[in-house]
C-alpha positions in Angstrom: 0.0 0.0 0.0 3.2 2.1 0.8 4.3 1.6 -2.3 1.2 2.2 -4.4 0.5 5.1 -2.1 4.5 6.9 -3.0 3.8 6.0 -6.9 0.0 8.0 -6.6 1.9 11.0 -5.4 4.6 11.0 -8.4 2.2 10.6 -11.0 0.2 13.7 -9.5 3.7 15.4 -9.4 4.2 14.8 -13.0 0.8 16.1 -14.0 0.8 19.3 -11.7 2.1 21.3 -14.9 0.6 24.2 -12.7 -0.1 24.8 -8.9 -1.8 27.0 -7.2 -0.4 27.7 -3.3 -1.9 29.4 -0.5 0.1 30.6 1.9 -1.4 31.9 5.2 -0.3 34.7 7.7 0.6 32.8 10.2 3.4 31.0 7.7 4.6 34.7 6.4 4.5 36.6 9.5 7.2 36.4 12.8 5.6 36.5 16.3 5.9 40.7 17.0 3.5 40.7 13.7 6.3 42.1 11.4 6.4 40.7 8.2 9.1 37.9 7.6 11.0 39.1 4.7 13.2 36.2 5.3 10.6 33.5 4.9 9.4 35.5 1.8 12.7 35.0 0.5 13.1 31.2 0.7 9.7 31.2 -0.3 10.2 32.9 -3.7 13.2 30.7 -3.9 11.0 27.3 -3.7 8.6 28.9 -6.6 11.3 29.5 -8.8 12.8 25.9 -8.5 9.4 24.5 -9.5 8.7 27.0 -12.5 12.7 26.6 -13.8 11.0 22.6 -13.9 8.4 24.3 -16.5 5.5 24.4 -14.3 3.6 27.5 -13.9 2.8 28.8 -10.2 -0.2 30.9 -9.0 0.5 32.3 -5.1 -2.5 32.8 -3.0 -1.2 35.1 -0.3 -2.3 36.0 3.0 -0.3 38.3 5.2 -1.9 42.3 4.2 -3.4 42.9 7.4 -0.4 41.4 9.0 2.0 43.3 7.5 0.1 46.4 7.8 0.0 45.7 11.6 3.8 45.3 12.0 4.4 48.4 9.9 2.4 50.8 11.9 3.2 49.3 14.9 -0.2 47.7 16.3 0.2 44.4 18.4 -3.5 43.2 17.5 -5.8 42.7 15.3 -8.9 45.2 15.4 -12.2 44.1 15.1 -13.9 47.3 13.6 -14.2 47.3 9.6 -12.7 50.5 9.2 -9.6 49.7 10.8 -9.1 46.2 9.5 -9.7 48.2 6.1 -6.9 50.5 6.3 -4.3 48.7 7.9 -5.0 46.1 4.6 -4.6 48.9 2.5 -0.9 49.7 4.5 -0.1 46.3 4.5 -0.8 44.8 0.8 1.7 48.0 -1.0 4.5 46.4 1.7 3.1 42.9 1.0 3.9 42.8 -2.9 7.3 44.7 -2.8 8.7 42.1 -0.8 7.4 39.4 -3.2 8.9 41.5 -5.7 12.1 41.8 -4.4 12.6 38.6 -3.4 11.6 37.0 -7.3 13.4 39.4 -8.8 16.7 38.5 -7.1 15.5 35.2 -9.7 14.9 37.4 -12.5 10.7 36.7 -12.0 8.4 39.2 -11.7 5.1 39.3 -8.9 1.9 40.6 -10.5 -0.7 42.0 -8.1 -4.1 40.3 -8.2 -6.7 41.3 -5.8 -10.2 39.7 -5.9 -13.5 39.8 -3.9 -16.3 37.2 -3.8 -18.3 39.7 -6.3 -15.7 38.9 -8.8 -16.1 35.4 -8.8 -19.9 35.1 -8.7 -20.3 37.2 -12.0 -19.7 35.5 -14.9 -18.3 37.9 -17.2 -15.6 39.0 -14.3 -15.1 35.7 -13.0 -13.8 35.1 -17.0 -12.0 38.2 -17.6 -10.1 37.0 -14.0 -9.6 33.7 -15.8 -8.1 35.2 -18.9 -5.5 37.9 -17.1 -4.3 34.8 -14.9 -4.0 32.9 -18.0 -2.1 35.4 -19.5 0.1 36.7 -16.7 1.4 32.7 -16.6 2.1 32.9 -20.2 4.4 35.5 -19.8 6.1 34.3 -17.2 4.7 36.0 -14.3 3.9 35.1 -11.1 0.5 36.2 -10.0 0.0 37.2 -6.2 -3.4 37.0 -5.4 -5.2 38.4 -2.6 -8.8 39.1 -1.2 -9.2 42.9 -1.8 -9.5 43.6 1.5 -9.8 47.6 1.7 -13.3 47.0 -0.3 -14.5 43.6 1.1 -17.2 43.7 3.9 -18.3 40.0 4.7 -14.6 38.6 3.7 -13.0 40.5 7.2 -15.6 39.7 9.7 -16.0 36.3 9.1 -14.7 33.6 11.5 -12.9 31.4 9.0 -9.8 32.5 6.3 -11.5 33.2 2.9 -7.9 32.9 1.2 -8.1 29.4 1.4 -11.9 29.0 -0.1 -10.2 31.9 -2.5 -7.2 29.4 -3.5 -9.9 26.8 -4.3 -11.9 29.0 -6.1 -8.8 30.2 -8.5 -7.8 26.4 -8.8 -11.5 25.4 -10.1 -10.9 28.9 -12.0 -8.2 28.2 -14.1 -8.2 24.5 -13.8 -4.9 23.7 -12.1 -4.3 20.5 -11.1 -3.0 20.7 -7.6 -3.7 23.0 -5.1 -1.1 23.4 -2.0 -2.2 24.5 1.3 1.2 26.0 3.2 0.4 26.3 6.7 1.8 26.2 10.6 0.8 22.6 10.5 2.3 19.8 8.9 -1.2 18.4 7.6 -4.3 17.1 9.0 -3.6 15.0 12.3 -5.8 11.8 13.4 -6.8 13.7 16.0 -5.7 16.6 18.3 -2.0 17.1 17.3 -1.3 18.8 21.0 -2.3 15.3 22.1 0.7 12.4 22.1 0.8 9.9 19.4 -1.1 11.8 17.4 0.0 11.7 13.2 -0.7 13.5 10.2 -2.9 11.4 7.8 -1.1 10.5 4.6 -3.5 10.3 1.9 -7.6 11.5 2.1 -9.6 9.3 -0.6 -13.2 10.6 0.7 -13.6 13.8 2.6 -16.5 13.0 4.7 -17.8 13.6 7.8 -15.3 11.8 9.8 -12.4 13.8 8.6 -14.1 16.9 8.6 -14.7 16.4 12.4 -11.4 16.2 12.9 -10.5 19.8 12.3 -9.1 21.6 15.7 -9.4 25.2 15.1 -7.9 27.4 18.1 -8.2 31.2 16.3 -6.7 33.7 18.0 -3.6 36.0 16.6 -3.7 37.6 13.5 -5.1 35.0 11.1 -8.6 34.0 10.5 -8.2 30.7 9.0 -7.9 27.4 10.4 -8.1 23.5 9.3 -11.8 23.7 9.1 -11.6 26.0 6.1 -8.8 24.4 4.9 -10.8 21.1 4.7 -13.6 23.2 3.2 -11.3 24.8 0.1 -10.1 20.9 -0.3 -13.5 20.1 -1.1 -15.1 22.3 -3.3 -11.0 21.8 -5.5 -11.6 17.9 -5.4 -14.9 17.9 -6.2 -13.6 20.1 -9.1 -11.2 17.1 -9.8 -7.8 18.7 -9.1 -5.8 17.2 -6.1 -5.0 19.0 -2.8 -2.2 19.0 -0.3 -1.7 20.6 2.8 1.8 20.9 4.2 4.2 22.7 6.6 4.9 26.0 5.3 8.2 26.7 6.9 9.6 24.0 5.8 12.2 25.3 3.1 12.0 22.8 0.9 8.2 22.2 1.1 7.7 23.1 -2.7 10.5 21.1 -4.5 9.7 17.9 -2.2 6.1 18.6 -3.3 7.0 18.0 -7.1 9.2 15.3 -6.6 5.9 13.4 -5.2 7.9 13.1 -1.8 5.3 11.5 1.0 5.0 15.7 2.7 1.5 16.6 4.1 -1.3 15.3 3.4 -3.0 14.5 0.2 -6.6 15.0 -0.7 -7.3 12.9 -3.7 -10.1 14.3 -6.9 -12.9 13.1 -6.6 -14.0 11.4 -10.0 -13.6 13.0 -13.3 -12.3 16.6 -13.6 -15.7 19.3 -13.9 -16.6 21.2 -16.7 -15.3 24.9 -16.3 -19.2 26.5 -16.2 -20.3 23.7 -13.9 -17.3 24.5 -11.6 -18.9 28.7 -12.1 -22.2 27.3 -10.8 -21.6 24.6 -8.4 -18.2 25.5 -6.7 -18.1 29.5 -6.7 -21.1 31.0 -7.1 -22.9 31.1 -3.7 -27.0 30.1 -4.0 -29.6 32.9 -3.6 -31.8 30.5 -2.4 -32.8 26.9 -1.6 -34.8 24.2 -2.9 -36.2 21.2 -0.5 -36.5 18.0 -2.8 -38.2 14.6 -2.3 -35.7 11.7 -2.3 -37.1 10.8 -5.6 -35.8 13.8 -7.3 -32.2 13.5 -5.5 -32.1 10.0 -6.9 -32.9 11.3 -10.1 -30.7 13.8 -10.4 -27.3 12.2 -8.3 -27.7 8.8 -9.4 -29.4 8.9 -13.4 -27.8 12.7 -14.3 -32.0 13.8 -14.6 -32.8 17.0 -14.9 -35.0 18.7 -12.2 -38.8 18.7 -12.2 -41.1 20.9 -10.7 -43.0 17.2 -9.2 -40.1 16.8 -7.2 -40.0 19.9 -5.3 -41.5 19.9 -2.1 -40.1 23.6 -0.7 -38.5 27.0 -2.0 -36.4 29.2 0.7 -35.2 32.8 -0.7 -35.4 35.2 -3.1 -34.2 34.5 -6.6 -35.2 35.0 -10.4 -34.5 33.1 -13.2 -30.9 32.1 -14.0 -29.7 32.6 -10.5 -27.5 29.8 -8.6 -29.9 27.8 -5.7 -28.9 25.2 -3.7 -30.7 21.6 -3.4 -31.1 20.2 -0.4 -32.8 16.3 0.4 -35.6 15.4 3.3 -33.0 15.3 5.9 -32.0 19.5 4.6 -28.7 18.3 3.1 -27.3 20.0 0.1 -26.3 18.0 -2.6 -26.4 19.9 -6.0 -26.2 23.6 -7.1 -27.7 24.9 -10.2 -29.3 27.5 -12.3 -32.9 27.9 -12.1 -35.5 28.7 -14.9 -38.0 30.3 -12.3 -38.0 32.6 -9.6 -39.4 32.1 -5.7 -42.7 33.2 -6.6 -43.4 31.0 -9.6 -41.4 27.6 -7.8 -44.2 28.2 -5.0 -46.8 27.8 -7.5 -45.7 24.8 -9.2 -44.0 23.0 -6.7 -45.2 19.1 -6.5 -47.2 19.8 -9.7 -46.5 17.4 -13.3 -44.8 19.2 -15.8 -48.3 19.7 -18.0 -49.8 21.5 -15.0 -47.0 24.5 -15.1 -49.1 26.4 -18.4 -52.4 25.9 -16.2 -50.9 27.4 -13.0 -48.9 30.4 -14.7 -50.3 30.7 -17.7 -47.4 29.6 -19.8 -44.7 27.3 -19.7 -41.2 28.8 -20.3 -39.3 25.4 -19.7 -40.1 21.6 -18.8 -37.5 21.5 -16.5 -36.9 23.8 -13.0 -32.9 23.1 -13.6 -31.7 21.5 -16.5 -29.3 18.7 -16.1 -26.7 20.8 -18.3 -26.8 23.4 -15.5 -26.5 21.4 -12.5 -23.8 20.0 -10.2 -24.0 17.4 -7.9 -21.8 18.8 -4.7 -22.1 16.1 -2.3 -22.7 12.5 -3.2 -24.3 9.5 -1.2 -21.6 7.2 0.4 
């Protein structure tokens, strides 16, 4: 199993032609909340290694509000928006010089990149995002991407890091086929790693509830993010079907172990075939504007025959959406499975919902589609184990 398990991570090495790698504050910053310019360094050394092996390399950086911290002296982080907002807007400027210097000592350039949630969830930014990474990679460029945090509202106050469901978000974006997660652990442990005998998991085939439960978050400091929503961006990437590993981000060598398929971290397989880029859009970026309760008939139909979604199958409607927006689908037991775009809004799914298809003309007075949610514009998120 060793053995088969050592060969699994080489052949994902191989096929990572590009990586996208997170990197969170608590990796980039020292303990008096300066920013380490030192770990920077050996940082931008380990990304040049792996693009002079031809691969291409997208960082995902934490470490604005940090370094805006150190610079103007603070000891903690605020918890008022308009503070948190201005000591980001200190800290990114300091942030991307010292990426800057430190890849251009390798003759490699940083590229700024900063990106809210709005970005992603409309389509026509979300692919003009998609075609300036593209780009910036073809010319050689290394982008640094951040959450734009002098403009972002919901992104500061909440209690988990969105750079790491950002990093997941980019990898579906541009399709990369390994994500790495650099943090201050050295992977997910069996249990609490304070606790003795405690070891980092190898290899995750199925993240389900078991291993989510066994993320120990202690926040506190300057970062927001923790294993829980490092477990979280591993899931929405490997339902994507790109490959995930989190490692130890001080480890100086972390990077080139990583594409020599060296048994570092651990290893959160795809799950299934890689996804469509627009079903990625809809089911792994996009968040729902609402919520549709379905009868375990229509989640059989839809997650194990690839149907498309009926109005006979709906049995409730939460939220307030119009046609074409993103909704969640949720089973009896209020589980979301699936995500996709809806040929109704609220009002008209309350009409027809539990009604036969040849009904939908008499209740509305006309019948724009057959189907609630086509099966073309519908992902199944979380499948039946």
């Amino acid at each position: 199993m060793l053995l088969l398990m050592d060969l699994l991570r080489q052949e994902i090495a191989a096929l990572a032609t590009t990586l996208v790698v997170k990197v969170g504050t608590r990796v980039l910053t020292r303990p008096d909340a300066q920013l380490d310019e030192e770990q920077i360094a050996r940082l931008a050394d380990q990304i040049h290694r792996v693009m002079n092996t031809g691969r291409k390399v997208v960082l995902v950086s934490s470490g604005a509000v940090g370094a805006g911290l150190g610079r103007l002296g603070l000891t903690s982080r605020p918890t008022d928006l308009a503070h948190l907002q201005a000591i980001a807007a200190v800290g990114q400027s300091i942030l991307v010089e010292a990426y800057e210097r430190a890849l251009h000592k390798h003759g490699r350039h940083a590229a700024q990149v900063l990106l809210t949630a709005e970005d992603m969830e409309h389509r026509t930014r979300y692919l003009n995002a998609r075609n300036t990474l593209l780009k910036l990679l073809e010319l050689g460029a290394v982008p640094i991407i951040n959450e734009n945090d002098t403009v972002a509202v919901e992104e500061l106050q909440t209690a988990f890091g969105d750079n790491d469901r950002l990093a997941a978000i980019v990898t579906n974006l541009i399709r990369a086929p390994l994500l790495v997660l650099l943090s201050d652990v050295e992977g997910l442990f069996d249990g609490d790693p304070h606790e003795p005998g405690k070891q980092v998991i190898a290899t995750v085939d199925q993240l389900d509830e078991s291993i989510l439960g066994l993320a120990r978050d202690k926040l506190g400091g300057l970062s927001k993010g923790g294993m829980t929503s490092k477990l979280e961006a591993a899931r929405l990437a490997t339902t994507g079907g790109e490959n995930v590993i989190i490692a130890y981000g001080r480890n100086p060598e972390i990077l080139p172990k990583i594409i020599a398929g060296e048994p570092v971290g651990t290893l959160f397989l795809a799950q299934g075939r890689s996804v469509a880029a627009r079903k990625r859009w809809i089911g792994l970026t996009v968040k729902p504007r609402g919520r549709l309760l379905l009868d375990a008939g229509a989640r059989e139909a839809i997650e194990k025959k690839g149907k498309s979604l009926l109005a006979i199958g709906i049995v409730d409607a939460e939220g307030e959406f119009v046609k074409g927006d993103v909704v969640a689908l949720r089973d009896p037991e209020g589980r979301e499975f699936a995500r996709g775009l809806i040929n109704f809004n609220a009002a008209e799914i309350q009409r027809i919902k539990g009604q036969k298809t040849q009904k939908i003309a008499e209740i509305l007075g006309y019948r724009p589609y057959d189907e609630v949610i086509h099966r073309d514009n519908m992902v199944v998120t979380h499948r039946k184990k």
